[in-house]
C-alpha positions in Angstrom: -162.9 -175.0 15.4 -161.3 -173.2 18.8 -162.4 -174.2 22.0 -165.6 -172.0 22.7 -165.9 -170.4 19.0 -169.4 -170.4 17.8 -168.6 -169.3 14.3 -165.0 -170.3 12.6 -164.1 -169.0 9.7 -160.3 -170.5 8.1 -159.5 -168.5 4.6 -163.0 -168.7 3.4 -163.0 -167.8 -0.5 -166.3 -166.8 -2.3 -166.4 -165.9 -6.2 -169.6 -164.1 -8.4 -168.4 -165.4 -11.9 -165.0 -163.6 -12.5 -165.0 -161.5 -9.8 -163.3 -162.5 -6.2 -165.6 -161.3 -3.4 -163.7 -162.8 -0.4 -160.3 -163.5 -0.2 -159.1 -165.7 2.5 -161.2 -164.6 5.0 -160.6 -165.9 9.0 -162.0 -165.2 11.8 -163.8 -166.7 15.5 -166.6 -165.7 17.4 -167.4 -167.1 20.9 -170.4 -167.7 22.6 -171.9 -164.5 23.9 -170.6 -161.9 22.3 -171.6 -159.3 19.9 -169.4 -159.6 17.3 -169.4 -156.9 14.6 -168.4 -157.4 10.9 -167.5 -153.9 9.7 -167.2 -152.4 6.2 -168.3 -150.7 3.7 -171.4 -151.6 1.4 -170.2 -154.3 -1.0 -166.8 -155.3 0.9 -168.7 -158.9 1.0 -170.0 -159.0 4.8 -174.1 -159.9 3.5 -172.2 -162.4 1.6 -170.1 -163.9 4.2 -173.5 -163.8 6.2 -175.1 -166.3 3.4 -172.4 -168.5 4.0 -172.9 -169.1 7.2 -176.6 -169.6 7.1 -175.8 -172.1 3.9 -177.0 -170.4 1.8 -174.4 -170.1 -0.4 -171.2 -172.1 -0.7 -167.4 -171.3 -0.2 -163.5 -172.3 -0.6 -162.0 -173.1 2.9 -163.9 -173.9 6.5 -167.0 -172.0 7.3 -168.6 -174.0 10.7 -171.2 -172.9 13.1 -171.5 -174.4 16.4 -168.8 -176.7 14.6 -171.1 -178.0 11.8 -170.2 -177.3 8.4 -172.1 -174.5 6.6 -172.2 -176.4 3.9 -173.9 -179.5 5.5 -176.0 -177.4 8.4 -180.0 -178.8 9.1 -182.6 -178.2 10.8 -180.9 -178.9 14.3 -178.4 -175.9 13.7 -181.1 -173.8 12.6 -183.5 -173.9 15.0 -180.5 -172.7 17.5 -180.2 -169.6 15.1 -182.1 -166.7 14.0 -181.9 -164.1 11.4 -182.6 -160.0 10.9 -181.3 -160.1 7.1 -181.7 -157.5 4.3 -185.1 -158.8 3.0 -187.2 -159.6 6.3 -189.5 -161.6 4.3 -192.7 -160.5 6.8 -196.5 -161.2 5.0 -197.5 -157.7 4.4 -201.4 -159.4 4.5 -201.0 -160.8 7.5 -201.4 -159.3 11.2 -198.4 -159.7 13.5 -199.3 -162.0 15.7 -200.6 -164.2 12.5 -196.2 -163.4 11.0 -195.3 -165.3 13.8 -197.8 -168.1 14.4 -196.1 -169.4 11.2 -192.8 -169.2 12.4 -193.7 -170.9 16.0 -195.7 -173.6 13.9 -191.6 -174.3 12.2 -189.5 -174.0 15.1 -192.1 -175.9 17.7 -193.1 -172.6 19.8 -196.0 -172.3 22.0 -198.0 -169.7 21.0 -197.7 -168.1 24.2 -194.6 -166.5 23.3 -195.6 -164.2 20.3 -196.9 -161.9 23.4 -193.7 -161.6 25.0 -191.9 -161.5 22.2 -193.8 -158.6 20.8 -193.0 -157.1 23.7 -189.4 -157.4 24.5 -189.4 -155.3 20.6 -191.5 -153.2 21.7 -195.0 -154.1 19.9 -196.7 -155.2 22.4 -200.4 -154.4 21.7 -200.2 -154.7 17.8 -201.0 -158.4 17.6 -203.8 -157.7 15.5 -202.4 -154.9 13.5 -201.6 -155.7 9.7 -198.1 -155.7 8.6 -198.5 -153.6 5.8 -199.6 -150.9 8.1 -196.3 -150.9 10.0 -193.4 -148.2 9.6 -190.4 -149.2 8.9 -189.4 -149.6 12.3 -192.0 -151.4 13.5 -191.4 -154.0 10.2 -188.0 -154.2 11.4 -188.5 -154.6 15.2 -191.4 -157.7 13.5 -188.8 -158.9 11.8 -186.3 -159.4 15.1 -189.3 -160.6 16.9 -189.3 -163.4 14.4 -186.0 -163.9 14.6 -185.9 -163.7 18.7 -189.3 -165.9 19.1 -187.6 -169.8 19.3 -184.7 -168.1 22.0 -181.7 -168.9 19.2 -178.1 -169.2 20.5 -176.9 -167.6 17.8 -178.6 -164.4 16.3 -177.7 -162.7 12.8 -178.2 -159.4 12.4 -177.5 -157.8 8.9 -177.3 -153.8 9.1 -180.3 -154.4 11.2 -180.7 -150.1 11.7 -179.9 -148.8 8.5 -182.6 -146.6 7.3 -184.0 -146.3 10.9 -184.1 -143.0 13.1 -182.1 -142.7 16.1 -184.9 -143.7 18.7 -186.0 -146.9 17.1 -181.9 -147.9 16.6 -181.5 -147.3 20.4 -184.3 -149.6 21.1 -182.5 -152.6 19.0 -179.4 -151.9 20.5 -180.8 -152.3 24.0 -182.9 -155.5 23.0 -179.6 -156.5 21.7 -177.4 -155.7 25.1 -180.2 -157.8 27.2 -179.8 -160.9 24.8 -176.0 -161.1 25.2 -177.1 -160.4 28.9 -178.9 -163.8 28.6 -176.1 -165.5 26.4 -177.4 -165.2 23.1 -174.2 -164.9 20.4 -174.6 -161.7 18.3 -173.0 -161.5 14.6 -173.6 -158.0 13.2 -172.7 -156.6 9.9 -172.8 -153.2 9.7 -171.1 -150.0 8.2 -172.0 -147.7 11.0 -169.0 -147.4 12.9 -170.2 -145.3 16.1 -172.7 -148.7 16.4 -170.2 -150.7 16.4 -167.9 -149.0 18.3 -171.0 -148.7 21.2 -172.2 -152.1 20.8 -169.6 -155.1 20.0 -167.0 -156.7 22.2 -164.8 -157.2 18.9 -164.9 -156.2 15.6 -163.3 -157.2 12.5 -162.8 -154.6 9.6 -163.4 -155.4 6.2 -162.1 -154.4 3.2 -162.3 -155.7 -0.7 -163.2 -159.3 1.0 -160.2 -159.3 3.3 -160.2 -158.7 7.1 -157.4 -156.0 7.8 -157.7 -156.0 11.3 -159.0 -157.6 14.3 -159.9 -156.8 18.1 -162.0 -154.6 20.7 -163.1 -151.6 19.1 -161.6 -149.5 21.6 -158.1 -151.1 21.8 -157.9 -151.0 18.0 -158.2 -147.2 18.1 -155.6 -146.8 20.7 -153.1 -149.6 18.8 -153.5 -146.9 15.8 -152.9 -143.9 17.2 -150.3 -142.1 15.9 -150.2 -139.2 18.1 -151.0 -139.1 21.4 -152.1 -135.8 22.8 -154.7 -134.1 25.0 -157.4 -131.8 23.3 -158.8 -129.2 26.0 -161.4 -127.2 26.1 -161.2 -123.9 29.0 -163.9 -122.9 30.0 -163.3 -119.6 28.8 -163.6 -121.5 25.4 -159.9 -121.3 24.7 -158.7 -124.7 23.0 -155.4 -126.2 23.9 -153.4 -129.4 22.5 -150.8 -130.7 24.2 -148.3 -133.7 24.1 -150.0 -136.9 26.9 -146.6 -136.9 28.5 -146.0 -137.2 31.9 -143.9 -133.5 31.5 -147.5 -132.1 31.2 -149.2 -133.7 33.8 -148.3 -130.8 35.8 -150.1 -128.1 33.6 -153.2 -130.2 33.3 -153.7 -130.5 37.1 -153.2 -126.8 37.5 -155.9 -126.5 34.5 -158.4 -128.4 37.5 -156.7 -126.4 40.5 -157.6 -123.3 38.7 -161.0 -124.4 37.8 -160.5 -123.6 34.1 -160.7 -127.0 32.5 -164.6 -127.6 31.2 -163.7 -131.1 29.1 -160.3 -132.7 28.4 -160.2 -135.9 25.6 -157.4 -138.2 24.5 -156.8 -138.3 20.8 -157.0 -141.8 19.7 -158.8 -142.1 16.4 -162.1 -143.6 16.0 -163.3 -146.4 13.7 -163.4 -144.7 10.3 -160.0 -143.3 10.7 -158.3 -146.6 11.4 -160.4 -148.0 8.3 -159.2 -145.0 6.3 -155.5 -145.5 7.6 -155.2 -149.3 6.9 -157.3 -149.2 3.3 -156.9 -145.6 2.1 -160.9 -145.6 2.0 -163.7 -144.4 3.9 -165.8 -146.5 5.9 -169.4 -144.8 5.1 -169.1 -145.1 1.4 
């Protein structure tokens, strides 16, 4: 395991009877980062998830905190926590009465369900039944959960799909202030602005194989193949012209003349690069 890596993944293999899910998969994250996972549904990221919460087993290394997935306990997991697919909340039970069992588990006073109702946003629905939630509020319960021990390391699987935009921003800001605090962020998702807004480094992932690496924004620019300037006048006239230091000339006269209303670099964005290394869109 590298010096500072929380996870370490070295050519991790996973198979479902014939068929080969992951395929020599590698990959580090270090301590404090959100790291994103990035593909498509079925490219095997939930699946590489399982592994490193052991819950299911692999070919090559999988380690957290440099413990084998394989052989992880309950000191590993109680510096973890978990958004996954099935949140797993007691549709009978009242919030507050969700998490008493999970702080009777991991040790917690009881003092904290308050706050951390409230750092998701829930803060006066202790006594409100989960079964009367919206999907929202189920999920922002569910991160609560996850949140309520203060892991070091926090899973999050596609933790906004399905939600609207206002709840989603809400998550991603509960998510900036944990890395603000240290927590380690792994997040699989196939929402590529999200991950473009919200990780420090993503890895794309394809058929079960990573085909590339790196800080969302540098990955754009490394796959650029053209390099121009779009412009917008503000007369609405659209120009495109070569980013070449030749044209610096015309895009300062452009501001002189007070013409130019919004001027952008053409680097792609996530889904192109995913389209351009796989031949496949990233939202399908």
């Amino acid at each position: 395991m590298n010096n500072g890596s929380v996870i370490s993944l070295e050519h991790v293999t996973r198979s479902f009877g014939d068929r080969l899910i992951l395929k020599s998969v590698s990959l580090n994250v270090n301590k404090g980062e959100i790291f994103g996972l990035l593909g498509p549904s079925g490219a095997g990221k939930t699946t590489i998830i399982n592994i490193l919460t052991g819950q299911l087993s692999c070919g090559g290394s999988a380690e957290i905190f440099g413990v084998s997935c394989g052989k992880i306990g309950g000191e590993v997991y109680r510096r973890t926590g978990a958004v996954l697919d099935n949140c797993g909340l007691y549709e009978r039970l009242t919030c507050a009465d969700n998490l008493r069992l999970y702080a009777r588990i991991h040790g917690v006073a009881f003092s904290r369900i308050k706050e951390a109702l409230a750092l998701v946003g829930l803060d006066g629905c202790e006594g409100k039944k989960v079964k009367a939630l919206s999907k929202g509020m189920k999920q922002r319960l569910a991160l609560a959960r996850a949140i309520l021990h203060k892991p070091e390391l926090l899973f999050l699987d596609e933790p906004t799909s399905g939600l609207d935009p206002a709840t989603a921003a809400e998550i991603h800001s509960l998510m900036n202030d944990l890395r603000r605090d240290g927590t380690t962020v792994f997040l699989t998702t196939h929402n590529m602005d999200e991950a473009y807004r919200m990780c420090d480094r993503i890895a794309l992932l394809s058929d079960g194989t990573i085909v590339e690496c790196g800080e969302p924004g540098e990955l754009c620019r490394r796959h650029c193949s053209t390099s121009e300037l779009r412009i917008v006048a503000v007369d609405g006239e659209k120009l495109s012209i070569a980013n070449t230091p030749e044209n610096a000339e015309a895009v300062a006269g452009l501001i002189r003349g007070g013409r130019l209303q919004s001027i952008h670099s053409s680097e792609p964005d996530l889904g192109t690069v995913f389209l351009r290394l796989t031949g496949k869109e990233l939202d399908k």
